[in-house]
C-alpha positions as CSV (number, residue, x, y, z in Angstrom):
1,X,3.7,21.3,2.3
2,X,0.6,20.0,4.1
3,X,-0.8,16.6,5.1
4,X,-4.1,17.1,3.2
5,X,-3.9,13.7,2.0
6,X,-3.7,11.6,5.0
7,X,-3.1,8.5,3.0
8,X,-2.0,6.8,6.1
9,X,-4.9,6.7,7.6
10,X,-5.8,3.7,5.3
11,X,-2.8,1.7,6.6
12,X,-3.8,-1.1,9.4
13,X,-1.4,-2.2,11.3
14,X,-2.7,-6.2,13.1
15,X,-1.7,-9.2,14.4
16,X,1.3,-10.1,16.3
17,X,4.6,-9.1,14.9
18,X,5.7,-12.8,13.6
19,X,1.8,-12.8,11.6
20,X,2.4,-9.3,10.6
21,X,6.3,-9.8,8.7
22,X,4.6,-13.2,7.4
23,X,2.0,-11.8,6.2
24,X,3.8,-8.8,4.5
25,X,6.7,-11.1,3.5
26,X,4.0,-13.1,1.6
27,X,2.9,-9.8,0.1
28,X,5.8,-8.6,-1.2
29,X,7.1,-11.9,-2.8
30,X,4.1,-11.9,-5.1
31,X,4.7,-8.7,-5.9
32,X,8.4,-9.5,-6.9
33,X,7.5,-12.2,-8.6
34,X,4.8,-10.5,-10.7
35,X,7.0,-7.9,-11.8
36,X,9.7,-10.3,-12.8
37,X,7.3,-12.0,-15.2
38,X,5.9,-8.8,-16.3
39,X,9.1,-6.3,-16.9
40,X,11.9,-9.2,-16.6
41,X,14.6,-10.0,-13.8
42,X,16.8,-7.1,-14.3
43,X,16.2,-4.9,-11.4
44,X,17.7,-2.0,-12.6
45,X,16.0,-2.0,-16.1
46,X,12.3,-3.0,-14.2
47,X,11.1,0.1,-12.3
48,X,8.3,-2.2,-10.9
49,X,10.5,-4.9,-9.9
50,X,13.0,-2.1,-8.2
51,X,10.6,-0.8,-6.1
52,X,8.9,-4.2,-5.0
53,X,13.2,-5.4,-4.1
54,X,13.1,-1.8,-2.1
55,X,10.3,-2.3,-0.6
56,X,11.4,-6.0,0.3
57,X,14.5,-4.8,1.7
58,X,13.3,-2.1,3.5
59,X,11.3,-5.0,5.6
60,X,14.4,-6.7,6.1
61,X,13.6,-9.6,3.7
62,X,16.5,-12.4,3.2
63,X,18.2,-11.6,0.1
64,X,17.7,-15.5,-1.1
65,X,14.0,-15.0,-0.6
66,X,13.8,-11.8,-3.3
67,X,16.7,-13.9,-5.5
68,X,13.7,-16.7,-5.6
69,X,10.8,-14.8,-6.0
70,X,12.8,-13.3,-9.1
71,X,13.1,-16.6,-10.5
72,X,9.9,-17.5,-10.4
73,X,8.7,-15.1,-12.1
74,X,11.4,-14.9,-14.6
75,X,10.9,-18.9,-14.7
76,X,13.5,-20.0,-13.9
77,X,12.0,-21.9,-10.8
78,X,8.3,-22.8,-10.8
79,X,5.7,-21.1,-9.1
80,X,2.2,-20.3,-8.6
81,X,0.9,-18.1,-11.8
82,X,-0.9,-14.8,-10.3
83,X,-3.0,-12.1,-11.9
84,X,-3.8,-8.9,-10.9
85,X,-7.0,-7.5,-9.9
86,X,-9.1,-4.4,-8.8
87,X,-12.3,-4.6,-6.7
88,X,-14.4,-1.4,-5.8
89,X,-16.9,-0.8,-3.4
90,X,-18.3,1.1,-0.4
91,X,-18.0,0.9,3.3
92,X,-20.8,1.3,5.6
93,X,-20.0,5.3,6.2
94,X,-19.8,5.3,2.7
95,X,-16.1,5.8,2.4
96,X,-14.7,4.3,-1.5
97,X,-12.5,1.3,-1.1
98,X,-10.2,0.3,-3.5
99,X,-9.1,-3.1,-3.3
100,X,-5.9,-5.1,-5.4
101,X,-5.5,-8.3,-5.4
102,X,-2.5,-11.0,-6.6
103,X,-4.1,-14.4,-6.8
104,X,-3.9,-17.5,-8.9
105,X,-7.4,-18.1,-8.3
106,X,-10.1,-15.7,-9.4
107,X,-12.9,-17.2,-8.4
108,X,-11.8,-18.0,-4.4
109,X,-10.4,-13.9,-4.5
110,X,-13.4,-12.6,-5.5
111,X,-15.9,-15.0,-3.4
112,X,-13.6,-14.2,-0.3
113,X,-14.0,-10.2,-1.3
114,X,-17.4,-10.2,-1.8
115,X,-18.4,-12.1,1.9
116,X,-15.9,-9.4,3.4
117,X,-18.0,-6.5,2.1
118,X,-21.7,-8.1,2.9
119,X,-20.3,-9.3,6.4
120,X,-19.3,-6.2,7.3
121,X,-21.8,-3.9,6.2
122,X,-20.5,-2.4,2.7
123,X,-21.5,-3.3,-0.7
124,X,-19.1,-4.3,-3.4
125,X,-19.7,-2.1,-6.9
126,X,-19.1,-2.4,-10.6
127,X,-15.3,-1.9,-11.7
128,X,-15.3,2.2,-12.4
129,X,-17.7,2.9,-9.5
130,X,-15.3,4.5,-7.1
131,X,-11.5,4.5,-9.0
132,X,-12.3,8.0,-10.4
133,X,-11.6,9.5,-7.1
134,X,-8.4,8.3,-6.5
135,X,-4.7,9.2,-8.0
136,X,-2.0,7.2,-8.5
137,X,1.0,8.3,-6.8
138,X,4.5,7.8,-5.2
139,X,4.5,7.1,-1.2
140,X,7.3,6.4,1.6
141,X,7.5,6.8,4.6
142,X,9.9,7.5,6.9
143,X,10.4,6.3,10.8
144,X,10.6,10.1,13.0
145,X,13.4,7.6,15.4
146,X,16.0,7.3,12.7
147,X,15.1,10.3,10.4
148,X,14.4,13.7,11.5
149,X,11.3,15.7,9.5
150,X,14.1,18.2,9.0
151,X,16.1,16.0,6.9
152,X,12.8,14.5,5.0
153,X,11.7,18.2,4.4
154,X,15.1,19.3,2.4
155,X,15.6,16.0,0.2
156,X,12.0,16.3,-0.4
157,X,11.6,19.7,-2.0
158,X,15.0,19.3,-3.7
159,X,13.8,16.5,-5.4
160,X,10.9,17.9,-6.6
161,X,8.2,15.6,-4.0
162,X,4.3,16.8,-3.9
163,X,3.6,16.9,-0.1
164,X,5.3,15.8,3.0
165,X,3.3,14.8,6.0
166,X,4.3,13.9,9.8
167,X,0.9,14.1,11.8
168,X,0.2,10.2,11.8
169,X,3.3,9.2,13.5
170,X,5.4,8.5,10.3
171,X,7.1,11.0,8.2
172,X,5.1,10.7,4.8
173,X,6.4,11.7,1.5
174,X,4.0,11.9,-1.7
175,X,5.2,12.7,-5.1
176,X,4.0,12.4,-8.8
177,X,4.3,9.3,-10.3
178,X,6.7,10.2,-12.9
179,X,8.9,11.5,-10.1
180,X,8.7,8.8,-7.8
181,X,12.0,7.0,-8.8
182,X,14.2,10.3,-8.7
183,X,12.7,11.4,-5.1
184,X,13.8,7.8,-3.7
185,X,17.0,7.8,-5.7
186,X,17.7,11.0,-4.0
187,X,16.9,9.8,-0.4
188,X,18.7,7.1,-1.2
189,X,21.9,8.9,-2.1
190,X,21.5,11.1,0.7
191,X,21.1,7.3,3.0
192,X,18.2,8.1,4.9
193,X,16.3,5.1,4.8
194,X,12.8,4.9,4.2
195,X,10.9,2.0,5.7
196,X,8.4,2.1,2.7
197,X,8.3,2.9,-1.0
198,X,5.6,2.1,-3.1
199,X,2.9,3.2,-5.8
200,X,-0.1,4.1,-4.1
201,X,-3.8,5.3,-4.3
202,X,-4.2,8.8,-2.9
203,X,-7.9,9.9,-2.8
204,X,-8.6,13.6,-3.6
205,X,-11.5,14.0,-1.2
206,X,-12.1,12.4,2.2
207,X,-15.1,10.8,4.0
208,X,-15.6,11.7,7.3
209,X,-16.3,8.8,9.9
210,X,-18.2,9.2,13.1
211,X,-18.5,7.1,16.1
212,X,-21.0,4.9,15.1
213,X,-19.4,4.0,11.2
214,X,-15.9,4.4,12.5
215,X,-15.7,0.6,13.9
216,X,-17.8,-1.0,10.8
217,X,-15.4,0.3,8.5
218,X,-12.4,-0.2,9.9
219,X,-13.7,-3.9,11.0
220,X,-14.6,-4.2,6.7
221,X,-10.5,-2.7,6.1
222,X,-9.2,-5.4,8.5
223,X,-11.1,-8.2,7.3
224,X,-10.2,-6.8,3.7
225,X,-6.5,-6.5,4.7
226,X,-6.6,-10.3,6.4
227,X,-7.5,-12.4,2.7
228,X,-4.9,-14.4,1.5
229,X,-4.8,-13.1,-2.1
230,X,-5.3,-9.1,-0.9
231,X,-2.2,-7.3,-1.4
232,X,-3.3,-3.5,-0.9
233,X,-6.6,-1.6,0.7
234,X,-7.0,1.9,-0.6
235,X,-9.9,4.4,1.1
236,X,-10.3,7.8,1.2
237,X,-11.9,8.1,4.7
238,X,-11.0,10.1,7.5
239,X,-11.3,10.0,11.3
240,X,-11.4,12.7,13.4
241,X,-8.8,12.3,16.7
242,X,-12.0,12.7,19.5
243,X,-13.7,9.9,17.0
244,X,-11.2,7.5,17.6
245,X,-10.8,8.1,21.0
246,X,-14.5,7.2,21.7
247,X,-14.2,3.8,19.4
């Protein structure tokens, strides 16, 4: 299988370590919540809310602080009400951007959205504008110091995933959406640990960047990736490796 996708090349890692688990913490409890108050608490009957508690402890989240976020969405402690949202635009090599967004504030999410586009040199478009070239589809990733691409490779195609990539530095699985659950059940089973699962946004054609729209857009993904009420950026941009070693 090949690494056409290269839906890790959207993935920015920033900040010190402490902002960085904070940050993603943050992330994940409003994701856990959410799903609570959409599908209810019962984790095994909630596929959302199953793969928001893996993903939680795959970051090495206290187990009271997933039991709470449960809760709150359930209701059965208070908490802030959030909504989901989707924000499309373009960056300034003309790369789509896909952004989601938890907040309980509409108005603040997408004011804060909107100023990150303009001050970074992309335009924010209509809902529809760039969605159509992206699939939904099941991602994890694997750490190459604890699991060998070996190892990946076999569950993989047993289980029936779409692609399996290791030229970014992580071992990176992609499957079908409808298979997503059995292909992490099955690396599960087999315990090689996975230090994210999710739903994702794989693009089916790629921008390339050069040296000079390189830095703007990743400068746009950063800024995009640093709002309070952001919890995923999606883009189907590449950059070659002599690009980035020029940036």
């Amino acid at each position: 299988m090949s690494g056409h996708n290269k839906w890790s090349t959207i993935k920015h890692k920033k900040g010190a370590a402490d902002a960085k688990r904070g940050r993603l913490f943050s992330r994940l409890i409003k994701e856990i919540t959410v799903a609570a108050r959409l599908g209810g608490g019962d984790v095994d009957g909630n596929p959302r809310l199953r793969s928001a508690v893996a993903a939680a402890k795959a970051a090495n989240m206290p187990k009271d602080n997933i039991e709470r976020a449960i809760k709150k969405g359930t209701g059965e402690l208070e908490g802030a009400a959030y909504e989901e949202y989707t924000y499309e635009g373009y960056a300034p090599g003309g790369a789509a951007v896909l952004v989601e967004v938890l907040t309980d504030n509409k108005n603040r999410a997408t004011s804060e959205v909107r100023h990150a586009f303009s001050k970074h040199g992309g335009s924010l478009g209509e809902a529809g504008c760039v969605s159509w070239i992206f699939t939904k589809k099941g991602l994890l990733s694997f750490d190459p110091a604890q699991v060998s691409e070996d190892e990946v490779m076999e569950v993989a195609l047993e289980a029936g995933a779409e692609d399996v990539d290791a030229s970014s530095g992580e071992i990176e699985v992609v499957t079908a959406l409808e298979d997503f659950e059995a292909v992490k059940t099955a690396f599960e089973r087999k315990k090689l640990q996975y230090t994210a699962a999710e739903i994702g946004m794989v693009p089916q054609t790629l921008v390339e960047l050069d040296a000079k729209t390189a830095p703007q857009t990743l400068k746009l993904m950063n800024a995009l990736d640093d709002l309070e009420d952001v919890q995923k950026v999606w883009a189907n941009f590449d950059i070659a490796e002599e690009v980035m070693k020029a940036i």
